[in-house]
Backbone as CSV, one residue per row, in Angstrom:
resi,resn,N_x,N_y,N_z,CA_x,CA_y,CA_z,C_x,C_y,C_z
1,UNK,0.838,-1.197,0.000,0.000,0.000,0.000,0.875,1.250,0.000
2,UNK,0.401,2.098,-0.954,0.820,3.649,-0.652,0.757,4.417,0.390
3,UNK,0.173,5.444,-0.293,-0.271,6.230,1.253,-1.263,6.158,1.832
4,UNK,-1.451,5.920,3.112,-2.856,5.628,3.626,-3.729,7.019,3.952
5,UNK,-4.903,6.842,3.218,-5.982,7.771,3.407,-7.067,7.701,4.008
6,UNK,-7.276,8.986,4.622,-7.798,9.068,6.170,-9.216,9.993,5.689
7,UNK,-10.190,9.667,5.928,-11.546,10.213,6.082,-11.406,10.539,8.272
8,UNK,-11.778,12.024,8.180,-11.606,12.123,9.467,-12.825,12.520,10.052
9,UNK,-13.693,12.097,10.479,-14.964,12.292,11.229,-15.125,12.560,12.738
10,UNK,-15.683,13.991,13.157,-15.684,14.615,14.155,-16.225,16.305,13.986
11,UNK,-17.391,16.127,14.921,-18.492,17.672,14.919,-17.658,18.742,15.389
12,UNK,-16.177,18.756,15.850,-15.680,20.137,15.570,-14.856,20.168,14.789
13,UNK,-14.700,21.426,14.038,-13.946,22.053,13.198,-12.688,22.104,13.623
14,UNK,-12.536,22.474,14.394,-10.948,22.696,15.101,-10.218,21.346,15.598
15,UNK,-11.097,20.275,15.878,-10.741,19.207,15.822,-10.120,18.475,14.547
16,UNK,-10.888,18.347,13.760,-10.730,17.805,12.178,-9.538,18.564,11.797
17,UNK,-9.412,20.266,11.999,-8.515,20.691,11.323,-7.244,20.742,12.031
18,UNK,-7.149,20.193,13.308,-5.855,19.647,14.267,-5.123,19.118,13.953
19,UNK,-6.328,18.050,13.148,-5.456,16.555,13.260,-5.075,16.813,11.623
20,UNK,-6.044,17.291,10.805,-5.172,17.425,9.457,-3.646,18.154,9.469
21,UNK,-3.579,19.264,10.757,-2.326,19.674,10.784,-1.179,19.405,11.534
22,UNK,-1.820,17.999,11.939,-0.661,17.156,12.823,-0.266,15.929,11.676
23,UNK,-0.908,16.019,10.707,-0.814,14.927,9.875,0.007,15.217,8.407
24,UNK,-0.276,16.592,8.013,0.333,16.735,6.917,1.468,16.577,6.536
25,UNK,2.608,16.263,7.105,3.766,16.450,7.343,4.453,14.778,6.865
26,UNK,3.340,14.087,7.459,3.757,12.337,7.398,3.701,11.859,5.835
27,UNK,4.968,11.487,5.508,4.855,11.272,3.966,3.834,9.905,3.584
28,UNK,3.524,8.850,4.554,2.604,7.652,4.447,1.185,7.783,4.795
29,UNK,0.859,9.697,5.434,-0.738,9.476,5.682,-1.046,10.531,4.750
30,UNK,-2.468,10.566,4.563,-2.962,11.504,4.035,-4.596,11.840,4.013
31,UNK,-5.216,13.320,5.105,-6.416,13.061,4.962,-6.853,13.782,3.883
32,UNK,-7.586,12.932,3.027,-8.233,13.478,1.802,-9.735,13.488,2.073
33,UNK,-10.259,13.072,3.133,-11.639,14.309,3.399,-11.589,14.531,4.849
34,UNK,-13.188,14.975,5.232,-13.242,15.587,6.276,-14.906,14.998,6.658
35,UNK,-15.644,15.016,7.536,-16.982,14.639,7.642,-17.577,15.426,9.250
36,UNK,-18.530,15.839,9.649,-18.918,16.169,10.465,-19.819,15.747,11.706
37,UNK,-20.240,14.195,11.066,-21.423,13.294,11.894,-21.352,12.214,10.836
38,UNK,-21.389,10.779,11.232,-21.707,9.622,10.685,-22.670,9.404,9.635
39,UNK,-23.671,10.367,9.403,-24.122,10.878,8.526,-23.900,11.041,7.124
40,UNK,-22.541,12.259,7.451,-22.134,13.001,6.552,-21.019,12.225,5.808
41,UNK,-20.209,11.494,7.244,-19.183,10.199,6.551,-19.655,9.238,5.650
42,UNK,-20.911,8.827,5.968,-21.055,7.764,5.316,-21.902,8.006,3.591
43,UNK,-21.857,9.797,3.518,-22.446,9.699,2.258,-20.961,9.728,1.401
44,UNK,-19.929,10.402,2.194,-18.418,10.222,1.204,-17.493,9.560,1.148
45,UNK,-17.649,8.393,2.176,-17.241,6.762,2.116,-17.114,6.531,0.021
46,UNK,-18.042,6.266,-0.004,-18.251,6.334,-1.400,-17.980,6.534,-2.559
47,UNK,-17.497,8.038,-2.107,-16.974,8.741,-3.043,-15.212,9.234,-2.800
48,UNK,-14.749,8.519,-1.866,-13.346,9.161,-1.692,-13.046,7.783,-1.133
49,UNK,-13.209,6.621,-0.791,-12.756,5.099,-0.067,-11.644,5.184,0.229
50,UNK,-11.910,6.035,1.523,-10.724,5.582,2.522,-10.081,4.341,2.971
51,UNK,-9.064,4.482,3.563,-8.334,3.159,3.541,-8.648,3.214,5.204
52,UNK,-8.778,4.241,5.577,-9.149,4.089,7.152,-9.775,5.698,7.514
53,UNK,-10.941,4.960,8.778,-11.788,6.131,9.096,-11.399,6.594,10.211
54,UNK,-11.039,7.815,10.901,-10.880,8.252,12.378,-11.868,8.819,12.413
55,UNK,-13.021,8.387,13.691,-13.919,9.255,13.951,-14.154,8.943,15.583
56,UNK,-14.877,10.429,15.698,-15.272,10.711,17.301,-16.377,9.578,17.399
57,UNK,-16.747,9.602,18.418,-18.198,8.829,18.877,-19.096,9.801,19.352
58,UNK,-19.259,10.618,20.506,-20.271,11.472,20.351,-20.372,12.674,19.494
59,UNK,-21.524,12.323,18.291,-21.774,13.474,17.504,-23.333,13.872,17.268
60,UNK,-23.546,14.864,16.828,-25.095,14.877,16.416,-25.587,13.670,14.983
61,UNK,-27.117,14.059,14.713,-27.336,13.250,13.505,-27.378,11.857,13.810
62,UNK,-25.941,10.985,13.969,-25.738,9.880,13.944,-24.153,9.679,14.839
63,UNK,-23.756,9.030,15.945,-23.094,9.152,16.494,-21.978,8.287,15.906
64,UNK,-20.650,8.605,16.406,-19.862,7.214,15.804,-20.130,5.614,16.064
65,UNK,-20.633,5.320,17.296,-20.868,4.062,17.336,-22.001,3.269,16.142
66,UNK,-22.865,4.150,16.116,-23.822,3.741,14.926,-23.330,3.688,13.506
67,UNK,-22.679,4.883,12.774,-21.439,4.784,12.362,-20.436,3.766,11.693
68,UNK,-19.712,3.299,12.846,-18.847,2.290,12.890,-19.452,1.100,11.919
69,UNK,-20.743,1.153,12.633,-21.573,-0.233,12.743,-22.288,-0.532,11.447
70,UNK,-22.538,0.598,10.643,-22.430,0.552,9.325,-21.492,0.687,8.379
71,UNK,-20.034,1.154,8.760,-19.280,0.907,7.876,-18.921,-0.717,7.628
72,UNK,-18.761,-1.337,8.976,-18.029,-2.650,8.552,-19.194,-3.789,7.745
73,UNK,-20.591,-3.111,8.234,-21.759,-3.977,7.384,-21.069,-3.796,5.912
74,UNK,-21.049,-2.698,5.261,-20.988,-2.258,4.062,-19.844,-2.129,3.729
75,UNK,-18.703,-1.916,4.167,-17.484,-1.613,3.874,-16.594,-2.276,4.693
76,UNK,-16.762,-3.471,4.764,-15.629,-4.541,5.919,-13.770,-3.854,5.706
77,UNK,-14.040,-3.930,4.059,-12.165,-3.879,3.622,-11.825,-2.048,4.614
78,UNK,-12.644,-1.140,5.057,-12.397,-0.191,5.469,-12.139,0.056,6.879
79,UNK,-10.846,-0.027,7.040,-10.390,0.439,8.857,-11.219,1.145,9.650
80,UNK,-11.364,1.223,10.664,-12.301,2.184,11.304,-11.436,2.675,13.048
81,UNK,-10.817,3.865,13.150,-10.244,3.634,14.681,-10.761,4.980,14.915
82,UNK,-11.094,4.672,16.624,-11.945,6.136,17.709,-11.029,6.608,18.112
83,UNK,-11.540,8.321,17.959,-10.720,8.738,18.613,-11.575,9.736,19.312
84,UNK,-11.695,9.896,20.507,-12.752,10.504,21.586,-11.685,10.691,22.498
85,UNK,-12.695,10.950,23.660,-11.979,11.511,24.661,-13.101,10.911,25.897
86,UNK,-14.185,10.405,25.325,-14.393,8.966,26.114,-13.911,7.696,26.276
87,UNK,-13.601,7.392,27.944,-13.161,6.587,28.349,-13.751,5.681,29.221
88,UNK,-14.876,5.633,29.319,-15.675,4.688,30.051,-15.417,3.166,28.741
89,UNK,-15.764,1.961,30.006,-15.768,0.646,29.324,-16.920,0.729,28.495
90,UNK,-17.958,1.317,29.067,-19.482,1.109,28.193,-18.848,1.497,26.637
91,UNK,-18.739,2.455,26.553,-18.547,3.105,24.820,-17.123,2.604,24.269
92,UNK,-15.920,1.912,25.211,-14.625,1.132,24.628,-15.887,-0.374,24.306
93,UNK,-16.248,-0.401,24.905,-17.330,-2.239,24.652,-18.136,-1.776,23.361
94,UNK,-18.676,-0.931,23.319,-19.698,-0.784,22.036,-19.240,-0.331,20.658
95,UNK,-18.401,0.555,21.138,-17.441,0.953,19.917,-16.350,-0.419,19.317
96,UNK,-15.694,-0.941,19.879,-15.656,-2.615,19.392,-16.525,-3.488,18.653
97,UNK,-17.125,-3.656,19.490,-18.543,-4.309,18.873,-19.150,-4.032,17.616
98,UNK,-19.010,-2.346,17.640,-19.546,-2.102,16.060,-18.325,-2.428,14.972
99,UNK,-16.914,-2.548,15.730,-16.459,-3.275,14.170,-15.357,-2.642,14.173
100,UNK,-14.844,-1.218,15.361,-13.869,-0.708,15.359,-12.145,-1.201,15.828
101,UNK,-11.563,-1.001,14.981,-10.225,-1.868,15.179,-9.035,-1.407,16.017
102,UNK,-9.258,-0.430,16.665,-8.800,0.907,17.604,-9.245,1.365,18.242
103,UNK,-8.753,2.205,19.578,-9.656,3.102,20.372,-8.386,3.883,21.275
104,UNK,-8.507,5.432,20.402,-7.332,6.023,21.254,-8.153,7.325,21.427
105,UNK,-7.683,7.910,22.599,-8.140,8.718,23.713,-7.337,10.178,23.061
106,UNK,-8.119,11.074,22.962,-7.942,12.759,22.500,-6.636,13.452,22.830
107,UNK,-5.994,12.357,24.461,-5.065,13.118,24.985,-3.510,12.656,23.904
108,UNK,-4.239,11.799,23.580,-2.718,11.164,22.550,-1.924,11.907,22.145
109,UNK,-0.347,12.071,21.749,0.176,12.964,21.175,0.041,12.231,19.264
110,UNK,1.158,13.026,18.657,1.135,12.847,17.280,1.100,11.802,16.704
111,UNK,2.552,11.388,17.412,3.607,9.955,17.301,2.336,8.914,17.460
112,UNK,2.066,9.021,18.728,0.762,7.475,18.749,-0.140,7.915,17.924
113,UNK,-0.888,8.525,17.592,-1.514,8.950,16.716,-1.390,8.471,15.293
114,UNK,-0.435,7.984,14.682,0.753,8.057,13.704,0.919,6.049,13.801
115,UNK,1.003,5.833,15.105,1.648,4.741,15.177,0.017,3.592,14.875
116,UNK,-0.726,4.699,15.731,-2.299,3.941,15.928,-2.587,3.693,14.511
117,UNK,-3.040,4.496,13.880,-3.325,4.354,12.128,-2.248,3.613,11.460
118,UNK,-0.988,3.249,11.481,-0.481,2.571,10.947,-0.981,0.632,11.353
119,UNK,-1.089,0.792,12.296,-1.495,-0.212,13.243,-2.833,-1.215,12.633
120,UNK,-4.047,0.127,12.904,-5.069,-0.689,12.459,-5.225,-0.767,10.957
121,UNK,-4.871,-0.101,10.376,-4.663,-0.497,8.713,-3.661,-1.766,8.568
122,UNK,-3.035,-2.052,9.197,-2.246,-3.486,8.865,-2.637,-4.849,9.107
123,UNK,-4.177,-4.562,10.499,-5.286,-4.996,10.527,-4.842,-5.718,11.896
124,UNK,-3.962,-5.151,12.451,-4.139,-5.493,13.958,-4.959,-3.940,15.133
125,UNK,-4.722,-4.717,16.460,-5.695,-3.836,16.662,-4.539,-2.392,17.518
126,UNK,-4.697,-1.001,18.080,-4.148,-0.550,18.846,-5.418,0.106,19.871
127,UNK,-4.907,0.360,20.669,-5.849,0.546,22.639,-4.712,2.013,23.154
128,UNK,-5.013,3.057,23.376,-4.505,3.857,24.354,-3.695,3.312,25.367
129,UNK,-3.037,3.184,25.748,-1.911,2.708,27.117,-3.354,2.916,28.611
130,UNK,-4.050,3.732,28.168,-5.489,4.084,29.720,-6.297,2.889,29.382
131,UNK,-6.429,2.371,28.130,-7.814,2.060,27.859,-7.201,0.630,27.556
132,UNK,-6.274,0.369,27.460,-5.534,-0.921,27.532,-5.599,-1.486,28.721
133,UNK,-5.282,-0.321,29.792,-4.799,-0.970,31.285,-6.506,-0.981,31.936
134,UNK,-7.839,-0.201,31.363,-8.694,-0.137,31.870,-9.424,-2.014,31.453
135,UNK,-9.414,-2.307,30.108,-9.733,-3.399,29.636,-8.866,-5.073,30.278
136,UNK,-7.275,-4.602,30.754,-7.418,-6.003,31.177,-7.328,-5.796,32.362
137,UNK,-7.683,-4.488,33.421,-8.095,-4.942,35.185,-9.380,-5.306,34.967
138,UNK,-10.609,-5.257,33.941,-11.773,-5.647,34.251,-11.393,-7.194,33.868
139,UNK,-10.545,-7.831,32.645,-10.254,-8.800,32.336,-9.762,-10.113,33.767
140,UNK,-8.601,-9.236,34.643,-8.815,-9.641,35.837,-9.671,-9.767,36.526
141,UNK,-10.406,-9.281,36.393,-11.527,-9.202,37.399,-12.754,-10.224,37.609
142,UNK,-12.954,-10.173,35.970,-14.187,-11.275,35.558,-13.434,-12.971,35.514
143,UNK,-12.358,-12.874,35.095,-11.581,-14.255,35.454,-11.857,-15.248,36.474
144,UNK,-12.716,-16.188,36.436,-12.948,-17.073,37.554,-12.173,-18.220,37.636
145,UNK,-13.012,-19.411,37.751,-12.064,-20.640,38.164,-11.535,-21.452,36.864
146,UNK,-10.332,-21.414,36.868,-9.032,-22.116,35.962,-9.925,-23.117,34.962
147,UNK,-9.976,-22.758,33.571,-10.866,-23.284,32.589,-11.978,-22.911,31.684
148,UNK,-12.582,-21.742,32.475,-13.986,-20.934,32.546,-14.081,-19.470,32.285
149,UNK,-14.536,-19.325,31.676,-14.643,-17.310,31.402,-15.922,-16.842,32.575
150,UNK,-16.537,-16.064,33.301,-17.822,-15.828,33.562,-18.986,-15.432,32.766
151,UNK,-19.737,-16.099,32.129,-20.767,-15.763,31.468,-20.221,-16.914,30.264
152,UNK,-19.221,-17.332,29.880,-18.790,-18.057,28.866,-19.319,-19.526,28.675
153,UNK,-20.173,-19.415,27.668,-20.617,-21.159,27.052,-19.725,-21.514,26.338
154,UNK,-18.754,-21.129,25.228,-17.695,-21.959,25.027,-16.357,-22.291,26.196
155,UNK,-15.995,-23.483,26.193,-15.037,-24.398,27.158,-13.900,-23.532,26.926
156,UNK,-13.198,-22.879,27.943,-11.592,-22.478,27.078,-11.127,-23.340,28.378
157,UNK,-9.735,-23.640,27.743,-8.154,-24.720,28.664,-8.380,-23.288,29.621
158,UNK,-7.288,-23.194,30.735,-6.958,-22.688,31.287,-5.931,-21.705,30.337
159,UNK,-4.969,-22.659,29.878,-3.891,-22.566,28.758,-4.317,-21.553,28.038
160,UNK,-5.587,-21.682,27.273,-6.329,-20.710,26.217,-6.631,-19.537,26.805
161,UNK,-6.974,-19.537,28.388,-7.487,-18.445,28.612,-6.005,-17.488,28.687
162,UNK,-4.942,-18.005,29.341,-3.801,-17.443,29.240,-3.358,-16.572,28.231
163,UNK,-3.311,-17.525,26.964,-2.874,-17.135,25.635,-4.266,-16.210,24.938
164,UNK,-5.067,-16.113,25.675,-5.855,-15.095,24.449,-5.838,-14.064,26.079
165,UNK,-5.531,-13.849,26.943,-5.319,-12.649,27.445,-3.263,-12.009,26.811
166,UNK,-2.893,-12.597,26.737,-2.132,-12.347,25.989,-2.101,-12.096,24.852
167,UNK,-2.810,-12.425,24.230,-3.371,-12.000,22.293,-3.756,-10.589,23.085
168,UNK,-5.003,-10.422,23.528,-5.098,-8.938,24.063,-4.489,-7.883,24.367
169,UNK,-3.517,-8.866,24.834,-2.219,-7.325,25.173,-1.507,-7.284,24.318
170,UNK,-1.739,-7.507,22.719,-1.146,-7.256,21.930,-0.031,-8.059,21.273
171,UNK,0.575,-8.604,22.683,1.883,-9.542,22.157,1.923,-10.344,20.869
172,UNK,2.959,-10.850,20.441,3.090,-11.691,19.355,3.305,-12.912,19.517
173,UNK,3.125,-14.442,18.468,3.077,-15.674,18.872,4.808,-15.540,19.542
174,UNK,5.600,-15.171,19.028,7.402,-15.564,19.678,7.184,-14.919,21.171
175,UNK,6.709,-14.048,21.880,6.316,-13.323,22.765,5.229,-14.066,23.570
176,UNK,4.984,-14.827,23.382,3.764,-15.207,24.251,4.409,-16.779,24.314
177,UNK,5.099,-17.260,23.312,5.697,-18.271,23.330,6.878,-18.620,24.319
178,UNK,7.766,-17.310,24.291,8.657,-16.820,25.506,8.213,-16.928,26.851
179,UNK,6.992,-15.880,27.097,6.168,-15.962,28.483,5.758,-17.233,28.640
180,UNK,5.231,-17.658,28.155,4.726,-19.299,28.834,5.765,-20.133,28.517
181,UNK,7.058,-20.329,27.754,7.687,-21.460,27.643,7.427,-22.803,27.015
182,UNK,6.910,-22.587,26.181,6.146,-22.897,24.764,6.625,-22.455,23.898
183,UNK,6.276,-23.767,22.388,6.767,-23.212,21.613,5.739,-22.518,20.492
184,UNK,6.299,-21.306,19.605,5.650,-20.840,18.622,4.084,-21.995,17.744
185,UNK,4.775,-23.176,17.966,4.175,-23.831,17.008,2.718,-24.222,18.007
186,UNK,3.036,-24.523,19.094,1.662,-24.667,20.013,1.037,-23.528,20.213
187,UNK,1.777,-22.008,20.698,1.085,-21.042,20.205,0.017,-20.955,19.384
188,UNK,0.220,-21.207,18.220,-0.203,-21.365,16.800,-1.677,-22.030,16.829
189,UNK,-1.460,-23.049,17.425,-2.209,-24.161,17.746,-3.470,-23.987,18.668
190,UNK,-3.148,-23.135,19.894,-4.086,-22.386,21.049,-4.748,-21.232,19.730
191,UNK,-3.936,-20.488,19.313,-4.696,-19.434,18.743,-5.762,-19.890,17.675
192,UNK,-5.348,-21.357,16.869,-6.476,-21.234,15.870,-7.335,-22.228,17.121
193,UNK,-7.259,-22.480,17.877,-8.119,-23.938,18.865,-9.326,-22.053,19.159
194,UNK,-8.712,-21.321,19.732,-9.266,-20.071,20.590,-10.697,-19.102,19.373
195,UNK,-9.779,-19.670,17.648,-10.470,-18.728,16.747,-11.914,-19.597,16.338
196,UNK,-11.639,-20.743,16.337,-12.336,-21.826,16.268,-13.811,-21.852,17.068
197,UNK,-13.519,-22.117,18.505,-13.927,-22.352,19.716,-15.465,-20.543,19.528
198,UNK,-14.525,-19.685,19.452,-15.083,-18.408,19.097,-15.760,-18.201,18.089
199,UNK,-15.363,-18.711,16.766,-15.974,-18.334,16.028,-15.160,-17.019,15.421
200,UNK,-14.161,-16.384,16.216,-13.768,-15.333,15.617,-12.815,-15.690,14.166
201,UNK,-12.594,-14.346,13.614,-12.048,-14.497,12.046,-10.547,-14.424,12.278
202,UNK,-10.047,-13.291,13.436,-8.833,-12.798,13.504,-8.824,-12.172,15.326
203,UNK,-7.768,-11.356,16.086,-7.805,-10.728,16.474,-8.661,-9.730,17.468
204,UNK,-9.103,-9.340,16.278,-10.120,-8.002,16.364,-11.458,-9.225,16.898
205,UNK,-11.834,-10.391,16.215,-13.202,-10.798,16.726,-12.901,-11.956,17.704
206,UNK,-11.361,-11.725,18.453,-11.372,-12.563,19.990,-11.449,-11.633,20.889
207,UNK,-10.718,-10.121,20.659,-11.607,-9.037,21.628,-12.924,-8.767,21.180
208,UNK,-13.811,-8.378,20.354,-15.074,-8.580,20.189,-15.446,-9.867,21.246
209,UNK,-15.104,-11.079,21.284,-15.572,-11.984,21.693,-15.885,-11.488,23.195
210,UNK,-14.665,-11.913,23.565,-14.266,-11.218,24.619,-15.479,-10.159,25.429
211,UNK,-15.602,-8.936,24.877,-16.372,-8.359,24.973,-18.091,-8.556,25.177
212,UNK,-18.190,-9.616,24.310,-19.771,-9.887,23.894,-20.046,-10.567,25.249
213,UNK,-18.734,-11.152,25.835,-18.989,-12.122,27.093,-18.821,-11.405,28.363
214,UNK,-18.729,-10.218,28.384,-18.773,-9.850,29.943,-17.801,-9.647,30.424
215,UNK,-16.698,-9.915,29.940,-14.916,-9.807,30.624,-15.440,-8.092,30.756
216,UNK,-15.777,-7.424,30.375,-15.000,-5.771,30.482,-16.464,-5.298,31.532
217,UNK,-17.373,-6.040,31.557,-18.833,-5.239,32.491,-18.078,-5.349,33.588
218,UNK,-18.770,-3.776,33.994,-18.918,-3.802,35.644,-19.852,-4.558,36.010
């Protein structure tokens, strides 16, 4: 891929035009529109097919979560990462759910900013360093007895539950293979047993999973 192009969605002006001027500079991004409400994004989806969408979540019209939730119906091949300045689990859980492959927080500087969009266009996921550490203390939390998710009808090993809280935090199979003392190739093995078991496609739909099950509720 060339340069990646950014449809940037968010009801202020000074916002949108922030980030276009924190962005211009990067020879691999480029926002070639602008949108004001989920609304307005989704009539120039269309007409400009971004390679990835940054948008707020609370807006008028149509909010980002609703949003989201129609781009990936209609436009799966199109990235989608939040960028708000909400941080509650409720709207990190729903904004997932609708399909979003990111979720970074307003206070971000450039660099993550930069690093985030490179990230979810390569089709893994990136989390704020707040909203990372907010998602696996609830992950601790809901964790019950060795085998079992709470609320979970599919069976996970103990093993599995290990290795897909580790998929969560991002790590990689050599990295998770390291931490447990295992090799890559059983790695391998937990992750498609975990994609399976789920139903998920990749990644992005074992945190979805994740999510759908209660790990992140208060």
């Amino acid at each position: 891929m060339g340069k990646i192009n950014i449809l940037v969605v968010d009801d202020h002006k000074i916002v949108r035009d922030g980030i276009l001027s924190l962005l211009q500079d990067e020879p691999d991004i480029c926002v070639i529109s602008q949108a004001e409400n989920g609304k307005d994004a989704l009539e120039k989806i269309p007409i400009v097919l971004p390679h990835l969408i940054l948008i707020d979540i609370s807006m008028p019209v149509m909010n980002g979560i609703e949003c989201t939730r129609e781009i990936t119906k209609k436009y799966p091949e199109i990235k989608v990462l939040a960028l708000t300045m909400l941080n509650e689990l409720e709207h990190i859980k729903n904004m997932l759910s609708a399909g979003a492959g990111g979720y970074l927080l307003k206070n971000s500087g450039k660099e993550e900013l930069v690093t985030a969009i490179k990230t979810v266009v390569a089709g893994q996921n990136y989390f704020s360093t707040e909203v990372k550490d907010m998602i696996m203390m609830e992950m601790v939390k809901k964790k019950s007895s060795p085998g079992k998710i709470i609320g979970e009808k599919v069976p996970l090993t103990s093993r599995e539950l290990d290795i897909l809280e580790l998929i969560l935090q991002e790590f990689t199979n050599q990295e998770i293979a390291d931490k447990l003392f295992i090799s890559v190739r059983t790695v391998d093995a937990h992750r498609r047993n975990l994609l399976e078991k789920t139903g998920a496609r990749n990644t992005a739909g074992l945190v979805k999973f994740a999510i759908e099950n209660h790990l992140f509720d208060n």
